[in-house]
C-alpha positions in Angstrom: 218.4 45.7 174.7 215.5 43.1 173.4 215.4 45.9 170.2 219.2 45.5 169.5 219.1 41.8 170.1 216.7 41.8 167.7 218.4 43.6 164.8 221.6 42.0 165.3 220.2 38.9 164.6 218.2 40.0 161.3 221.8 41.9 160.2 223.2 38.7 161.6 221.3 37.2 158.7 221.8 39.7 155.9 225.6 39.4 156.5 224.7 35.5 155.7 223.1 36.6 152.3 225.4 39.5 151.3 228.8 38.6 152.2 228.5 34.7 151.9 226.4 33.0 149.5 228.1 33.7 146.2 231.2 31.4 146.9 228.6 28.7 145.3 228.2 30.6 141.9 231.7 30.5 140.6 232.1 27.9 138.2 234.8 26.4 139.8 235.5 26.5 143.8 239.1 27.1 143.7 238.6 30.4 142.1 236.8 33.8 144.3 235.0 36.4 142.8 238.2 38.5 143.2 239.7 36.5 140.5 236.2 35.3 138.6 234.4 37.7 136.3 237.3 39.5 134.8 236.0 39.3 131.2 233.2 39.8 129.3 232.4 36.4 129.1 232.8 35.5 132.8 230.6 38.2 133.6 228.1 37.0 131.6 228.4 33.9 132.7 227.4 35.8 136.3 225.0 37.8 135.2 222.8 34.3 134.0 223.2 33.0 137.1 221.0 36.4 138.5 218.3 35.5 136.2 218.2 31.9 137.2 217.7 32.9 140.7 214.5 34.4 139.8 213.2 31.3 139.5 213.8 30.7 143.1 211.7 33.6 143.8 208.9 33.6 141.7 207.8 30.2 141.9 207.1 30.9 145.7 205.7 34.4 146.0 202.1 33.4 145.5 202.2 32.7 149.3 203.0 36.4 149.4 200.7 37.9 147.1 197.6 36.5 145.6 197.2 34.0 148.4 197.2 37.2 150.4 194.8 38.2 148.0 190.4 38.1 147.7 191.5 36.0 144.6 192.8 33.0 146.5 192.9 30.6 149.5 194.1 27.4 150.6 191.3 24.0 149.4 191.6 22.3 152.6 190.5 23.7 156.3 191.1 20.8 157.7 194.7 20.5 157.9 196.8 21.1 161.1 200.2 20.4 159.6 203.1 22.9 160.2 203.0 23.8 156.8 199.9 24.5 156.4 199.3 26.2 159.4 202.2 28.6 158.3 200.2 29.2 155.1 197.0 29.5 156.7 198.8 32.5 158.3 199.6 34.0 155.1 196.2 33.4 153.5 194.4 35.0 157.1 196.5 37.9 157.2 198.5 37.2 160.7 202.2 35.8 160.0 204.9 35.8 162.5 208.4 37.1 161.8 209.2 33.3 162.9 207.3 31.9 160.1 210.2 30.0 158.3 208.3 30.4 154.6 208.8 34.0 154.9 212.7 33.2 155.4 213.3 30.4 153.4 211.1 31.2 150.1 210.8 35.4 150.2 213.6 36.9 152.2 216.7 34.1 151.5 216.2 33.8 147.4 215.1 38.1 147.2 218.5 38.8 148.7 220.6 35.9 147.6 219.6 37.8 143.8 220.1 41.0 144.9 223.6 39.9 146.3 224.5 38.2 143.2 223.9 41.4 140.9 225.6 43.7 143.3 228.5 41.4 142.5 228.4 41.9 138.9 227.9 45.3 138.9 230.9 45.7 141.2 233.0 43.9 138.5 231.1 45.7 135.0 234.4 47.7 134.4 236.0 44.6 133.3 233.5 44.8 130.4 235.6 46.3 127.4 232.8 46.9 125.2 230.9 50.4 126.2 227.1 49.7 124.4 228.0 45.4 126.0 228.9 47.1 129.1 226.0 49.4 129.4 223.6 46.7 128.5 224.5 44.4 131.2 224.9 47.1 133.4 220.9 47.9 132.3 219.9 43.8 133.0 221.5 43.7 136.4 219.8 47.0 137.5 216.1 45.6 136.2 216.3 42.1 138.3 217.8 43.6 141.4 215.2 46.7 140.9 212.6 43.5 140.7 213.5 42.4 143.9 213.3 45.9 145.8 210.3 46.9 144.3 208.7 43.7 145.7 210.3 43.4 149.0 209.2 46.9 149.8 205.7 46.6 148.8 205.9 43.7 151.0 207.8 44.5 153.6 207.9 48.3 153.6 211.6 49.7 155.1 214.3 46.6 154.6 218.0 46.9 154.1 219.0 48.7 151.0 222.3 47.0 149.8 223.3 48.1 146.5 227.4 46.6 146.5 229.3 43.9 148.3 229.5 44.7 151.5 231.5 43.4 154.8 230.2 41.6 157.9 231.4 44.8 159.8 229.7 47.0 157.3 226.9 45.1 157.6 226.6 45.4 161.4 226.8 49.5 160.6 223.4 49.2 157.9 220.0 50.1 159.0 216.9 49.5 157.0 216.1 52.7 154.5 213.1 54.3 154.5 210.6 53.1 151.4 210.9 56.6 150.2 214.6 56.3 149.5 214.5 52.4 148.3 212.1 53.5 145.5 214.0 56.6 144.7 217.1 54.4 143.7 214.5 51.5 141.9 213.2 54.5 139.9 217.2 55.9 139.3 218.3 52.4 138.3 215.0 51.6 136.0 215.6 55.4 134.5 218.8 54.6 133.1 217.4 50.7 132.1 214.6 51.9 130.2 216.9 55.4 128.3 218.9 55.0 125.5 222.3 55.0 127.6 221.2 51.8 129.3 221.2 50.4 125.5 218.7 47.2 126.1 217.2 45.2 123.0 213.7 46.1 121.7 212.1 42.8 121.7 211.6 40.6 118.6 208.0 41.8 118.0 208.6 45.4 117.3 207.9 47.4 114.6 209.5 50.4 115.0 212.7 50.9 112.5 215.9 51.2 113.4 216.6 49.6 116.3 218.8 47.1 117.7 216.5 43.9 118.2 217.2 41.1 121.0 218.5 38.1 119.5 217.0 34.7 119.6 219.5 33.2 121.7 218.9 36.1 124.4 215.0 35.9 124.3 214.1 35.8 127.5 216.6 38.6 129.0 215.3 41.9 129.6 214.2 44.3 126.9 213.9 47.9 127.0 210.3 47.4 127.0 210.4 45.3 130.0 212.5 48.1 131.8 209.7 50.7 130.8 206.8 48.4 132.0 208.4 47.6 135.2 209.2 51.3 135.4 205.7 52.5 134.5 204.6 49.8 137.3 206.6 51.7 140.1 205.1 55.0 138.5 201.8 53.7 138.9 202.5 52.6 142.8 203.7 56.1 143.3 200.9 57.5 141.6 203.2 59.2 139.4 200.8 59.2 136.6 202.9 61.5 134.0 205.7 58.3 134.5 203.5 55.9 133.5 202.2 57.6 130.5 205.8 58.5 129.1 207.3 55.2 129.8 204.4 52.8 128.7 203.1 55.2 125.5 206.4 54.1 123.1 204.9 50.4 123.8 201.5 50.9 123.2 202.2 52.7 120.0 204.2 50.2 118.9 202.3 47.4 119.2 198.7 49.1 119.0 195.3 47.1 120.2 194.6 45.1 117.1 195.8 41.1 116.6 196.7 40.5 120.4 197.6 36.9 121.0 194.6 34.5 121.9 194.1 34.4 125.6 194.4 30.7 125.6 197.4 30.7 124.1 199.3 33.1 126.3 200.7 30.4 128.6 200.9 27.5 126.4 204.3 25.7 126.5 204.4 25.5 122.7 204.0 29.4 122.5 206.4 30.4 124.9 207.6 34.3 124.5 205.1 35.3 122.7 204.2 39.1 121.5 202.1 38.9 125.0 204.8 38.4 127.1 207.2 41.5 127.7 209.2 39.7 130.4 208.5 35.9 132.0 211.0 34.0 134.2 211.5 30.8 132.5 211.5 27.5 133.4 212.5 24.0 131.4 211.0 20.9 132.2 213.3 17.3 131.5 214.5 16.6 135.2 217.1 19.0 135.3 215.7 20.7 138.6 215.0 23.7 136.7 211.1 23.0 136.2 208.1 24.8 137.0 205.7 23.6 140.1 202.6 25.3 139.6 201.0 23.0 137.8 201.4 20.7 141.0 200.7 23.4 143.4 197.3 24.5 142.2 196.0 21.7 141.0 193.1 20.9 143.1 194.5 18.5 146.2 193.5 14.8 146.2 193.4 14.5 142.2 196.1 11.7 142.0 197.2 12.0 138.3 193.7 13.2 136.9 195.2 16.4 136.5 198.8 16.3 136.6 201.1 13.9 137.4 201.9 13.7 141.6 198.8 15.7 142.7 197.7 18.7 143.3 198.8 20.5 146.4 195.1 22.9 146.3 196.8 25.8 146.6 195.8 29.0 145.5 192.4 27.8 145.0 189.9 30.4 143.3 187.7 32.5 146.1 183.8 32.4 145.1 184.5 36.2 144.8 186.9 35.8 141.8 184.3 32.7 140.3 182.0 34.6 140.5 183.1 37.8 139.0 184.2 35.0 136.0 180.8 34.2 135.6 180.4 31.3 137.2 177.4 30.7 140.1 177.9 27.9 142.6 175.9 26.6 145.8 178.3 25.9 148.4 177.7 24.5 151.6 178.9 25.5 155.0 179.4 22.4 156.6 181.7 20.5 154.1 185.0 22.1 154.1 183.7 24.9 152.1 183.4 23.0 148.6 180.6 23.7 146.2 178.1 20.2 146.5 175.8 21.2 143.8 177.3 20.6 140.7 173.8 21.4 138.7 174.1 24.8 140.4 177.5 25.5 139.1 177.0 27.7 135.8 180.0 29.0 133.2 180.1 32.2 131.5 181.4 30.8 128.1 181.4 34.7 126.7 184.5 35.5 128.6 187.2 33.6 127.3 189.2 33.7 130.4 186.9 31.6 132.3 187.7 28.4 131.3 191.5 29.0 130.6 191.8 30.7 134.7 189.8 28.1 136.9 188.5 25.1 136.6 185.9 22.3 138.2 187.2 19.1 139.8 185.3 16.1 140.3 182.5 18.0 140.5 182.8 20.0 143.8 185.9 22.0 144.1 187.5 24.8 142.0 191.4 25.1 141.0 193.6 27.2 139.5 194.4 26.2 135.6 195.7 28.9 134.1 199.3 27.5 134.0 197.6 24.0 132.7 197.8 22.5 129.6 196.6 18.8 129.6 197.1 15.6 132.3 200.5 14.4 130.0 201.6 17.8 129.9 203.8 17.3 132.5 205.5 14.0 133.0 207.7 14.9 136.9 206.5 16.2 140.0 207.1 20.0 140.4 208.7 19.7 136.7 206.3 21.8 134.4 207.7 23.7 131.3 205.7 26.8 131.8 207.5 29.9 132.2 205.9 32.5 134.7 204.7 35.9 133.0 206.0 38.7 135.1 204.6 41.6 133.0 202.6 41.0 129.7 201.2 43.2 127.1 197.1 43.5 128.7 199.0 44.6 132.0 200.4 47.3 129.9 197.0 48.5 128.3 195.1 48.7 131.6 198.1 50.5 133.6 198.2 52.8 130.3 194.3 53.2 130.7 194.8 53.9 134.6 197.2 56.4 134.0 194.8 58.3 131.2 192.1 58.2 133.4 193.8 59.0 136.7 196.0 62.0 135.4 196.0 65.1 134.7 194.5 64.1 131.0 191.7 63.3 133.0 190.5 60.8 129.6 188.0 58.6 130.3 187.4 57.9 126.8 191.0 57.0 125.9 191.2 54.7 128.9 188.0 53.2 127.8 189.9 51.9 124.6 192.1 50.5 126.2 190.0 48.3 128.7 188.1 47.6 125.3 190.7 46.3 123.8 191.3 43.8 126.8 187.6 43.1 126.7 187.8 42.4 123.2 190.1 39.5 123.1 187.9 38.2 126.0 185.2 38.2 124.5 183.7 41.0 126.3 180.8 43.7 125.3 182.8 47.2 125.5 182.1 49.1 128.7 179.2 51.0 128.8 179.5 55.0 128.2 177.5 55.7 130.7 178.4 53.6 133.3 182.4 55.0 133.0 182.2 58.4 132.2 183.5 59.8 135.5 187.1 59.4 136.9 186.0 57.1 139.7 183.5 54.9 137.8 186.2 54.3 135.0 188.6 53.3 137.8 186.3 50.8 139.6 186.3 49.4 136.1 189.8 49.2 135.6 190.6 47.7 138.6 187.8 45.0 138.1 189.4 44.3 134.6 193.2 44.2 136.0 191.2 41.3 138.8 190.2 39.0 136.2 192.4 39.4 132.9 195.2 39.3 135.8 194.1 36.7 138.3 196.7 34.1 139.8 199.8 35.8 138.1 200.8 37.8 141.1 199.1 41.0 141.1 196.0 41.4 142.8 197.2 42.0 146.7 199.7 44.7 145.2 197.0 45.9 143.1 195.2 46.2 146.4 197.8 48.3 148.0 197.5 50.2 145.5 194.3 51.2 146.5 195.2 52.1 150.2 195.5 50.3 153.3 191.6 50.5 154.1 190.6 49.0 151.0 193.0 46.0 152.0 191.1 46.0 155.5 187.7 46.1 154.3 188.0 44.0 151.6 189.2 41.4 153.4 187.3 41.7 156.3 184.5 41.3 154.4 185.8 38.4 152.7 186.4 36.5 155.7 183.2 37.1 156.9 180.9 36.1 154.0 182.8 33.6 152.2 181.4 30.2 153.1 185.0 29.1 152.5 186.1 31.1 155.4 183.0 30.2 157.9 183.7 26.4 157.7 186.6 26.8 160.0 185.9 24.6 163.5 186.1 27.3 166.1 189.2 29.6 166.7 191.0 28.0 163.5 189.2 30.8 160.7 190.3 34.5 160.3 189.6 36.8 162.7 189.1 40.5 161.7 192.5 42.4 160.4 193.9 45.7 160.7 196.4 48.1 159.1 199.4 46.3 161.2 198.2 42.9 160.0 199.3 44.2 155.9 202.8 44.3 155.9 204.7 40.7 156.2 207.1 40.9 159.3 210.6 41.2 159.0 211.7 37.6 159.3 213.8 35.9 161.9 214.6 32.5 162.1 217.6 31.7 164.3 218.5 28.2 163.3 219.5 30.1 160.0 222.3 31.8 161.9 224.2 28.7 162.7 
């Protein structure tokens, strides 16, 4: 009985998600969506109001993912507000399905998108134009394959809702297996990425021919964004042949040679650049529509130094991840785990990244700066300009060189390029022969490379699960044990050590929602 109490009340909640929340997207509350999007236009009009709930989701799902991560943890031990304890769940590995930021900021704004597109799509007939038709078709498929593809690498089995659906057909749904969810993300992103699904190639290309996005849709999905994301399901299914097909048109295309400057990646004045196959974007100006990392990871108790409002300390670099940049601190165990020797603290000014990724406040505590551009940059509280990169052209080289050196080419030498290339712009000495000649060595390489060129954008902990559950386990078992950030918790406060059950988020419930 307790087991069907339970689903009930998570259906309970879908039916809130699926059936209910799009009354609020029609442009005017008289009409319902069995009158609205009967047009082209109208349609349209629907389908940018499923990319504007991305930005719901993505400026959130750091709590899920590298804060999850051995890139990342909270600044502060010392906190015991509500909040914080919630994330000091997240970051330790042992959240509760009644943890309300797994409701309100992953589950709530995954489906409410997912909800919207299936909308759409159940109203893309009114499309006259075939090539419009299948274009929009191709953009709705990409987001709402976005969203799967997360929530089941999250969450593993969840409910797989692919049209409007009733409260009564709701109550009938059980969660799909993750086999079948990425079965019908790999169908959807198929037809996205062919031909038939008749998406834009981005501005940047070269090849002839071919029907290029227009400025006033930059931004939108490409067909190169739908063959990276693609390729990036490939790779989690270690579908190796997948990768290389879908990613291979892109590399060709735009080649190794005259890759945007790392520093200049996620500057506000070069936004969409040749770097950036597929960003969520966000405009500052008040209009509730900016960014908030810039606040959020900017180190906490900074006043204005940094940004205007504070930092919040989130996602604050592990020594792991400093270290790997290059940089050597002495931290102390009895101060809230913040470096105190400032004359101790050293910075690898070879690799390029360093100083763009993290950076040194006040002299003892590091912060996340990638997304950081200067203290005027941003002139509101949570109201940054900087779009969030969702997949960008390095990201592309090294799953390109992961899928050389893991497949059947079994080409370490061609996936050594690749990495080169990456290196290159960094600033890097190429990778030694030697030392990643064999499938395994080449891999620990790659995966190293994907840790730094990558860090804070989203992708270590899936990069992780990538690698199996026990890698997750040891790595951060060890983690919590020798970083000195972790040992200054007071007694019974720090992480304890995790298991296999402690890597998937729970399945959330939060009664109050239900009301």
């Amino acid at each position: 009985m307790k087991n069907y109490i339970y689903k009930l009340l998570i259906v309970s909640t879908l039916i809130v998600l699926i059936s209910s929340c799009e009354l609020e997207y029609f442009p005017e509350s008289s009409m319902s969506e069995d009158v609205y999007y009967s047009n082209t236009q109208e349609i349209t009009t629907g389908l940018i109001a499923c990319y504007n709930g991305l930005m719901g989701v993505v400026k959130e799902e750091w709590r899920f993912s590298e804060l999850r991560s051995d890139n990342a943890h909270l600044e502060s031990v010392s906190s015991s507000d509500a909040n914080n304890e919630e994330l000091r769940r997240l970051d330790h590995m042992t959240a509760t399905a009644q943890d309300k930021f797994i409701f309100d900021f992953c589950w709530v704004p995954s489906y409410k998108v997912i909800s919207r597109c299936n909308t759409i799509l159940a109203k893309i007939d009114n499309v006259a134009d075939p090539d419009t038709k299948a274009k929009i078709k191709s953009e709705l498929l990409f987001i709402r394959s976005m969203m799967y593809f997360n929530l089941t690498r999250l969450f593993g089995e969840v409910w797989l809702v692919t049209e409007p659906i009733t409260g009564e057909e709701a109550l009938e749904m059980s969660k799909s297996s993750v086999d079948a969810i990425y079965a019908k993300i790999i169908e959807d992103l198929e037809f996205a990425a062919s031909a038939a699904g008749k998406l834009p190639y981005p501005t940047f290309t070269t090849t002839a021919n071919v029907t290029k996005q227009p400025t006033s849709e930059v931004g939108r999905a490409t067909i190169y964004a739908a063959k990276a994301l693609l390729a990036k399901v490939y790779l989690t299914r270690k579908n190796y042949a997948g990768v290389k097909t879908n990613l291979q048109p892109i590399v060709q295309d735009y080649g190794t040679s005259g890759m945007v400057a790392f520093n200049q990646i996620f500057s506000t004045s070069n936004e969409m650049n040749k770097e950036i196959l597929f960003a969520v974007r966000f405009k500052a100006g008040g209009l509730g529509i900016g960014a908030p990392f810039v606040n959020y990871f900017a180190a906490r108790n900074s006043s204005s130094t940094i940004v205007v409002g504070n930092g919040m300390g989130y996602n604050t670099p592990t020594e792991g991840l400093t270290d790997r940049l290059g940089n050597v601190t002495t931290w102390s165990t009895t101060s809230g785990g913040t470096p105190i020797d400032p004359i101790a603290t050293v910075r690898n000014l070879t690799d390029k990244r360093n100083a763009v990724t993290v950076s040194f406040f006040n002299n003892n505590v590091w912060w996340t700066s990638k997304f950081w551009e200067s203290p005027t940059a941003v002139l509101l509280l949570n109201d940054a300009e900087t779009d969030w990169p969702v997949i960008r052209y390095a990201d592309v080289l090294l799953m390109y060189a992961e899928a050389l050196n893991s497949g059947a080419d079994n080409d370490q030498n061609g996936a050594r390029n690749y990495v080169n290339a990456v290196r290159t712009r960094a600033g890097l000495p190429a990778l030694d022969v030697a030392l990643t000649s064999t499938k395994t060595t080449m891999h620990t390489a790659i995966l190293a490379e994907r840790r730094l060129e990558l860090a804070f954008e989203n992708h270590r902990y899936f990069d992780m699960l990538r690698e199996g559950n026990q890698y997750v386990v040891s790595t951060l078992n060890t983690q919590f044990t020798t970083e000195n950030f972790y040992r200054s918790y007071t007694q019974g406060r720090g992480p304890s050590t995790i298991s296999e059950s402690n890597i998937l988020l729970p399945i959330p419930l939060n009664m109050e929602k239900l009301y």
